[in-house]
C-alpha positions in Angstrom: 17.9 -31.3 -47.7 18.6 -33.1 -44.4 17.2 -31.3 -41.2 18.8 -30.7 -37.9 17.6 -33.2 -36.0 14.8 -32.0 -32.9 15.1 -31.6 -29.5 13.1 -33.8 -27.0 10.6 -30.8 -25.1 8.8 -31.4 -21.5 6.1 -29.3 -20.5 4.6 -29.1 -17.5 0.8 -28.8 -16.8 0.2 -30.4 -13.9 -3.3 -32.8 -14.5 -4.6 -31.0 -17.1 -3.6 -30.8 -20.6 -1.3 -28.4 -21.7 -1.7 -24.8 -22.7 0.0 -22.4 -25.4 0.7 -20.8 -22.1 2.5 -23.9 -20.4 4.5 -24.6 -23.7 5.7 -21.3 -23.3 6.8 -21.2 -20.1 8.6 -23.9 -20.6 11.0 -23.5 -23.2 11.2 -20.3 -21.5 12.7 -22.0 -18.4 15.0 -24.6 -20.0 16.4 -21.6 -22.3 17.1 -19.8 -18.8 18.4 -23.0 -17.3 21.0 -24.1 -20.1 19.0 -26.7 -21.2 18.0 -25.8 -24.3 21.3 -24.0 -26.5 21.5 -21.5 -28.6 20.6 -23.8 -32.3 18.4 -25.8 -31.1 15.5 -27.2 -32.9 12.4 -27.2 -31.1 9.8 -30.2 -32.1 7.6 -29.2 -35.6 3.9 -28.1 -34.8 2.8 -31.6 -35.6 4.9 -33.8 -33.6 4.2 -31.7 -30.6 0.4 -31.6 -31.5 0.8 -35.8 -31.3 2.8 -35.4 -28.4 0.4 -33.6 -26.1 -2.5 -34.1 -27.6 -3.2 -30.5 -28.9 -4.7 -28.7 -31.5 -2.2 -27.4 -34.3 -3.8 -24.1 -33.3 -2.6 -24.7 -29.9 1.1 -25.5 -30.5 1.7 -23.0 -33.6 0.2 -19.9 -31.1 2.8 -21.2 -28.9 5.1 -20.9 -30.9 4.0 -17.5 -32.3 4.6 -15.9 -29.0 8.0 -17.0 -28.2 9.4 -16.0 -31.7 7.7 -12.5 -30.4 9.6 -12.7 -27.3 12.7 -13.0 -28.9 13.8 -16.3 -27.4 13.3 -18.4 -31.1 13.2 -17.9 -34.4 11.2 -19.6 -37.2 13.1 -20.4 -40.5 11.7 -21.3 -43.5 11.6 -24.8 -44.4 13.9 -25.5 -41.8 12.0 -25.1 -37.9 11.9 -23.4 -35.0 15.4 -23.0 -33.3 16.2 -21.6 -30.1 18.3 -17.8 -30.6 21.6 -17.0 -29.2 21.5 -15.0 -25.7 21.6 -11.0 -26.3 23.7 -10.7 -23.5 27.3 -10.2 -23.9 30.6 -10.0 -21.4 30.1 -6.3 -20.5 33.9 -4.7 -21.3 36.2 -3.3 -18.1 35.4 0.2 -17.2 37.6 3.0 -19.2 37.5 5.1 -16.0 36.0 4.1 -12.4 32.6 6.8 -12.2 32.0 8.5 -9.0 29.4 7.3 -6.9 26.4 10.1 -5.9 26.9 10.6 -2.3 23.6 9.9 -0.9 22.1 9.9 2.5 21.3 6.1 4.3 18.0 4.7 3.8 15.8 6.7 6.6 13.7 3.3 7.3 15.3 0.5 6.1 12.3 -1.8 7.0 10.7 -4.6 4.5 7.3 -4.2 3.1 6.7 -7.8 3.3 7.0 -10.3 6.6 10.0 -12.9 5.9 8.3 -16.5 5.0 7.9 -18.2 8.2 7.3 -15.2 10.7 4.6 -13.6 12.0 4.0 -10.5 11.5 2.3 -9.0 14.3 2.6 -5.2 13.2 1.5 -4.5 10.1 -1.3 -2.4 8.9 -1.9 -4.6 5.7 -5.2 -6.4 5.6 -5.3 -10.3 5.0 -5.3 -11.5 1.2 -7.6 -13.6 1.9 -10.3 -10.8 2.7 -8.8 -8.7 -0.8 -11.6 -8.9 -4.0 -8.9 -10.1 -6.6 -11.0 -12.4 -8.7 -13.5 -9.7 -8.8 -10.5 -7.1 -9.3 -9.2 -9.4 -12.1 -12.2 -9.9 -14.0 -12.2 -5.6 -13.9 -8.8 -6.2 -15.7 -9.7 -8.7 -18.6 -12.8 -6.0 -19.1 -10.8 -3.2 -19.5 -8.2 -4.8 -21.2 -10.9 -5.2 -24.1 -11.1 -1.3 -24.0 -8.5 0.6 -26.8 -6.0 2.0 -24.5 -5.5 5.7 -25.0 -2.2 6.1 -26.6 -1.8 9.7 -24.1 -2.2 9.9 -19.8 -4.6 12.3 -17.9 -1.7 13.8 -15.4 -4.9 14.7 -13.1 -5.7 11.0 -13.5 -8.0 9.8 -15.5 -11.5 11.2 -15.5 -14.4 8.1 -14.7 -12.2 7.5 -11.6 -12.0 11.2 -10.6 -15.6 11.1 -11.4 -16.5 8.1 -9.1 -14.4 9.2 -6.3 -16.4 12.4 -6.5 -19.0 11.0 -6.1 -18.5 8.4 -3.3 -17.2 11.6 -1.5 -20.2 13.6 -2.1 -22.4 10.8 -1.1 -20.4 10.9 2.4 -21.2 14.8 2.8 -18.1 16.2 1.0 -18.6 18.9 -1.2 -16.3 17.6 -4.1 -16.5 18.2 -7.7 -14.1 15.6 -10.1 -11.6 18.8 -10.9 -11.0 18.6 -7.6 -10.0 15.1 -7.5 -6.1 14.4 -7.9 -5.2 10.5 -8.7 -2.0 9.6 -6.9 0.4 6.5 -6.4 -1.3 5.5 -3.2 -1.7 8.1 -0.2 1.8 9.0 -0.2 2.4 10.6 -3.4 -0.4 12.9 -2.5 1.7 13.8 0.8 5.0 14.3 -1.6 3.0 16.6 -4.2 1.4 19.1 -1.5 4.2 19.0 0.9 6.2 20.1 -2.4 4.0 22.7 -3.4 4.2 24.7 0.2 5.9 28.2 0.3 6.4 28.1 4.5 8.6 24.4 4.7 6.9 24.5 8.4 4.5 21.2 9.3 2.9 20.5 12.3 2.0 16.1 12.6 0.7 14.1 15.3 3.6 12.5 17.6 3.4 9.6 17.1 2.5 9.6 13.4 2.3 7.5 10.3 6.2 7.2 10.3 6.4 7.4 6.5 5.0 10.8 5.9 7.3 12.2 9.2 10.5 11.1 6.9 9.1 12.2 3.5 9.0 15.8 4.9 11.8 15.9 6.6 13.7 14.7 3.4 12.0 17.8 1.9 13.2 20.0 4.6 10.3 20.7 6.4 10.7 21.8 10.2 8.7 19.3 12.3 6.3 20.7 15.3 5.1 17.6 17.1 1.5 18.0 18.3 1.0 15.0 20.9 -1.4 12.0 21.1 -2.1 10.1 24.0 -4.8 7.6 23.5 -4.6 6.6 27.8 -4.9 10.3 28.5 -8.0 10.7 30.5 -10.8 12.9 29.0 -9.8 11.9 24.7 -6.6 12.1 23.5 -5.7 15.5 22.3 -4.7 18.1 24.8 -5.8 21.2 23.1 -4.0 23.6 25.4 -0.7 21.5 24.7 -1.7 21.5 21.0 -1.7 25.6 21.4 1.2 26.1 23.1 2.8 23.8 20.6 1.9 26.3 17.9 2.8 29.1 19.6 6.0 28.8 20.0 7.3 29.5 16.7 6.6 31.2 13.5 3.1 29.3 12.7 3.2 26.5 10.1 2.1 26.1 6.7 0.0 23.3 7.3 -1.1 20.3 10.1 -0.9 16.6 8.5 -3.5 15.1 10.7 -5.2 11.3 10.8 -8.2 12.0 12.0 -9.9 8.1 11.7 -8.1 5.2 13.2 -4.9 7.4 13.9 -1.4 5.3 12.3 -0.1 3.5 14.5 -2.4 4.1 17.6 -5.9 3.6 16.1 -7.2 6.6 17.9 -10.4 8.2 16.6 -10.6 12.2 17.2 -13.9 13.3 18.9 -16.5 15.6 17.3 -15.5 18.1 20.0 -11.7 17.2 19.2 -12.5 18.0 15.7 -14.3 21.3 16.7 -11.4 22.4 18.8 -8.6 21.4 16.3 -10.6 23.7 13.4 -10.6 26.5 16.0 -7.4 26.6 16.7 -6.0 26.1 12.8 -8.1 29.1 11.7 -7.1 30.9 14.9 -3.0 30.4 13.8 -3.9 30.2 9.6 -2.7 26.9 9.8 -4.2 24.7 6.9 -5.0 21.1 7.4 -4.2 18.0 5.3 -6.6 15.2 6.8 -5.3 11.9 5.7 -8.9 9.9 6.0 -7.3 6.1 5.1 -9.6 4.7 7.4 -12.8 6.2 8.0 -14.9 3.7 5.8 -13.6 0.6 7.6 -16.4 1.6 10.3 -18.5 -1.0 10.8 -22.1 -1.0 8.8 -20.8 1.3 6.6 -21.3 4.2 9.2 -18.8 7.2 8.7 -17.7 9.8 11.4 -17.3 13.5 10.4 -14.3 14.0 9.3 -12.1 17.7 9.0 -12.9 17.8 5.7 -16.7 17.3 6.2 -16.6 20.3 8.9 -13.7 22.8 7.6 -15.1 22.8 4.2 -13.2 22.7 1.1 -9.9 24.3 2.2 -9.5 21.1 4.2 -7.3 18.9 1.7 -8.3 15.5 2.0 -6.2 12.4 1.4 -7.5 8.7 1.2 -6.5 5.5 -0.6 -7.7 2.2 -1.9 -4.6 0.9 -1.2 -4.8 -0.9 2.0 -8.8 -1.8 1.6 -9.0 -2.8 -2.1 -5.3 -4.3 -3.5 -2.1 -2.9 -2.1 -0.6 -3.5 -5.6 -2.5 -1.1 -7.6 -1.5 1.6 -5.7 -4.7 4.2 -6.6 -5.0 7.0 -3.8 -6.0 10.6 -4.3 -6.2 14.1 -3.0 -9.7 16.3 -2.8 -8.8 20.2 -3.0 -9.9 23.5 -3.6 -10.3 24.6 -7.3 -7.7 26.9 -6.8 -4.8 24.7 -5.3 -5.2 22.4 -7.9 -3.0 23.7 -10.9 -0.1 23.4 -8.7 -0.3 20.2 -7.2 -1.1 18.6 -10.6 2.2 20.2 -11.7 3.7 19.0 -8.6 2.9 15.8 -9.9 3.8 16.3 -13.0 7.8 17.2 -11.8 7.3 13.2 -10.2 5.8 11.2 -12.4 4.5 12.9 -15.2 1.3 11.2 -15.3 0.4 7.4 -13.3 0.2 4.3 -15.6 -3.9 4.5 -16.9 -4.5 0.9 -17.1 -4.8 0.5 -12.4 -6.9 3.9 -12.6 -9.7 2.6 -15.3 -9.6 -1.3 -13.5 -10.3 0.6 -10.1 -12.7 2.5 -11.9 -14.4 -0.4 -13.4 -14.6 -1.8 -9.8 -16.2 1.3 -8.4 -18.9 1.9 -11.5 -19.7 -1.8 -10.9 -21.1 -1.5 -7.1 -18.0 -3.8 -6.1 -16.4 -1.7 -3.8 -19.5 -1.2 -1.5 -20.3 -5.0 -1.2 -16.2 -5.8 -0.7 -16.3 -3.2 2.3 -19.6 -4.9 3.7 -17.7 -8.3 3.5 -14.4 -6.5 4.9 -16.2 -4.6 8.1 -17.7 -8.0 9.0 -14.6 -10.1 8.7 -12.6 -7.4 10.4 -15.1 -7.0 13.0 -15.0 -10.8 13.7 -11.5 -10.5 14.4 -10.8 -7.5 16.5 -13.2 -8.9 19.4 -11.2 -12.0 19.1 -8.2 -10.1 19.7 -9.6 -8.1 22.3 -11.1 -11.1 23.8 -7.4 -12.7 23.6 -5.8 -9.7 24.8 -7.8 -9.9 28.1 -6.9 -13.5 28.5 -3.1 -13.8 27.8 -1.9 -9.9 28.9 -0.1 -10.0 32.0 -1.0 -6.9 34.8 0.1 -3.5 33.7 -0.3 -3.8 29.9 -3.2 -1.9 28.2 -4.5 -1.5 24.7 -6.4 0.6 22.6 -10.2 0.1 21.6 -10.5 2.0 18.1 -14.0 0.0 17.4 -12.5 -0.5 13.9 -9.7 -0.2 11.2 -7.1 -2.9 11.2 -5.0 -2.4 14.3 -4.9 -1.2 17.7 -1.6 0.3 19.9 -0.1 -2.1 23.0 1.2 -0.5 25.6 3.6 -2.0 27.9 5.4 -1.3 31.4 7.9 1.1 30.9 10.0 -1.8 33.0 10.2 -3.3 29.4 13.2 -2.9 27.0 11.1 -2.5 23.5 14.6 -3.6 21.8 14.7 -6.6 23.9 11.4 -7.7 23.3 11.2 -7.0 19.8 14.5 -9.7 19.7 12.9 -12.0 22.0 9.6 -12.1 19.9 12.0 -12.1 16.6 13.6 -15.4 18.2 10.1 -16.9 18.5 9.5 -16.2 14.0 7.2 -13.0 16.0 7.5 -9.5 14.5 7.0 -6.5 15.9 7.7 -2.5 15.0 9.5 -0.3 16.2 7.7 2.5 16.3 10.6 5.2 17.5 10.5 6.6 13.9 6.6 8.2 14.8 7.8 9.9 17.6 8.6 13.6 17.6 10.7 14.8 20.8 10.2 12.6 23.7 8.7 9.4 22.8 5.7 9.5 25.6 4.2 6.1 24.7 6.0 2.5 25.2 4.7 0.1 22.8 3.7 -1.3 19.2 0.9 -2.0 16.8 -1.5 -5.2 17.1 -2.5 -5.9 13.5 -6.0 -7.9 13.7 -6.7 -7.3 10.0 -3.6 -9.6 9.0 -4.0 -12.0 11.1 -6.7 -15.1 11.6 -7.4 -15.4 14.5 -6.2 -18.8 15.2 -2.7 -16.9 13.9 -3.5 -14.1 16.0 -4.0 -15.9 19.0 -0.9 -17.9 19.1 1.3 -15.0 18.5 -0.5 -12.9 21.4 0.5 -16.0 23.3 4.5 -15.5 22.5 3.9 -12.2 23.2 2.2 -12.7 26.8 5.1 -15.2 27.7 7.7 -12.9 26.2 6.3 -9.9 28.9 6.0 -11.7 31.4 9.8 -13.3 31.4 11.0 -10.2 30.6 
């Protein structure tokens, strides 16, 4: 019996000799690209073997996996030859559906800078500074594990476990039960902003812009409790704050950054944090401190926090989002026994329960003492670059523009002369590949600062510098 004669095959390796993985990718990519038909006969195990200069093992495991990926099929005496497409000419509609009326997106803003621009905004940290080999090698171990065929909806338990204790090490009473795994910080906003009987919030004008537009697609009522990081004597006006508060029916609950404040990088005092309990208790407001920067300090110092001092009613957010991988995703909630049932069930209406696999490689990362030399390394790095953008700042700023000194996190608030059109120098800088926010989504009321983030994390400094340059020119023609 004659056989179909074989295609000729390229794979690329680069220098080094190829790889099941390579030969994969490969046919994979000519398939995709028209190259390779539907019939074709790929080269037998041996010629390719001669041709690359692998091991049969080699070539047959490559083979192996793209018959299980659907993309060939292996015949019997015959060879390997490439399968027919699955897709087929979709048929014209019987009837045109409805579209869902839906609102417009609230921030239609990208989560990554455009190639070629940069981005002098953001609160992401540089790659460069992000543990992935050592996140990586977490993933092959855990990978070796037998994943559990069923998810933990609280999250699963070693990580609740080592975030309890982390916590408890800080001088939070936490127990694991308490612990809630979430998708980042932000599902642990969504799940107890859902779970709240009064839909009343009181947030920090400006505020992390994010969690402002989550609850007000819930329906929460806003009450805007100002922040002024220039104001003279710390930036929390109590009396302001109180009046605030007493103007209406009280709220159910304050949403309140506490540690290198998003977007200005504002740190509450100890008597700011004092006052701020007072007053709650005073009105029976509850608090939900959202802590995502607090161990960024420098020499692995901490602050007290609200949940430290208000005990555990104080629910208390944080994430390992921003400091450890953005990708994975991992944040959490700490909260009192009793609010827990509800806010795991809150959860449960979302997502059911978060994929297991991010949880036990974060878990992996904490158990192995990672995390505390990664933040060593980070708080040095990011130390080394906010004095060089303060240290820029001073040089290139023209008169009249001032800046925040948080002493830590990854970004500080600019403010400029209220001469300056924001929109106009946003599109300048844009013109110059420069991005900035704007940061008119934070505000609640009257937007009583005039200016943007300055991301140092994101930035080296070289980077950092010549932006800060644009920027200086940009002010100062404008």
């Amino acid at each position: 019996m004659s056989r179909a004669p074989y295609v000729g095959l390229h794979v690329t390796s680069g220098d080094r000799r190829a790889t099941a993985a390579d030969i994969v990718a490969s046919v994979q990519r000519e398939i995709a690209s028209g190259a390779l038909p539907a019939g074709s006969r790929l080269p037998p195990v041996r010629a390719l073997e001669r041709q690359l200069g692998l091991s049969k093992n080699t070539a047959q495991a490559a083979y192996d996996e793209l018959v299980a990926r659907g993309l060939v099929e292996a015949r019997a005496r015959e060879g390997v030859f490439v399968l027919a497409g699955l897709r087929s000419a979709a048929p014209p509609p019987l009837l045109e559906a409805p579209l869902p009326a839906v609102v417009p997106p609230p921030l239609s803003r990208p989560d990554l800078p455009q190639r070629g621009t940069t981005p002098l905004s953001t609160v992401f940290i540089d790659p460069e500074l992000l543990p992935t080999e050592r996140i990586a090698e977490c993933a092959r171990s855990v990978l070796r594990e037998k994943m559990p065929s069923q998810y933990e909806a609280q999250g699963y338990r070693p990580l609740r476990e080592a975030i309890a204790k982390r916590l408890s090490a800080r001088g939070l009473d936490v127990e694991a039960d308490e612990v809630i795994i979430t998708t980042g910080s932000q599902q642990s906003l969504d799940i107890v902003a859902r779970a709240l009987t009064v839909r009343r919030i009181a947030l920090e004008s400006p505020v992390y812009a994010y969690a402002k537009l989550l609850f007000e697609s819930l329906g929460h009522e806003q009450i805007g409790l100002p922040i002024d990081p220039f104001r003279e004597g710390g930036g929390i006006d109590l009396e302001l704050w109180e009046r605030r508060l007493a103007e209406g029916p009280p709220p159910a609950l304050a949403y309140l950054i506490s540690s290198f404040h998003n977007p200005t990088g504002y740190s509450y005092t100890s008597a700011e944090l004092r006052g701020v309990l007072e007053l709650c208790r005073r009105y029976g407001v509850a608090i939900l401190e959202d802590d995502w920067g607090s161990d960024m300090l420098s020499d692995g110092e901490y602050r007290p926090m609200l949940r430290m001092l208000g005990g555990k009613h104080v629910l208390y957010v944080n994430s390992f989002t921003k400091k450890l991988l953005p990708s994975l995703r991992i944040g959490f909630v700490a909260a009192s026994p009793e609010l827990v049932p509800t806010l795991v069930a809150m959860k449960r209406l979302s997502t059911l329960g978060n994929a297991w696999l991010t949880e036990a490689v974060v878990a992996e990362f904490l158990d192995r003492g990672y995390y505390d030399t990664h933040l060593q390394a980070l708080q040095k790095a990011l130390d080394q670059r906010y004095a060089a953008c303060l240290e820029a700042l001073d040089e290139l700023m023209p008169d009249g523009v001032r800046w925040t000194r948080p002493g830590g996190g990854p970004t500080l608030w600019l403010e400029v002369p209220r001469r300056i059109d924001l929109a106009a120098l946003e599109a300048h800088l844009a013109r110059r590949g420069v991005v900035v926010s704007n940061q008119s989504a934070a505000f609640l009321g009257a937007q009583h600062l005039h200016g943007f983030r300055i991301a140092y994390a994101f930035l080296g400094e070289e980077q950092l510098r010549a932006a800060l340059t644009i920027l200086g020119d940009a002010l100062r023609t404008l």
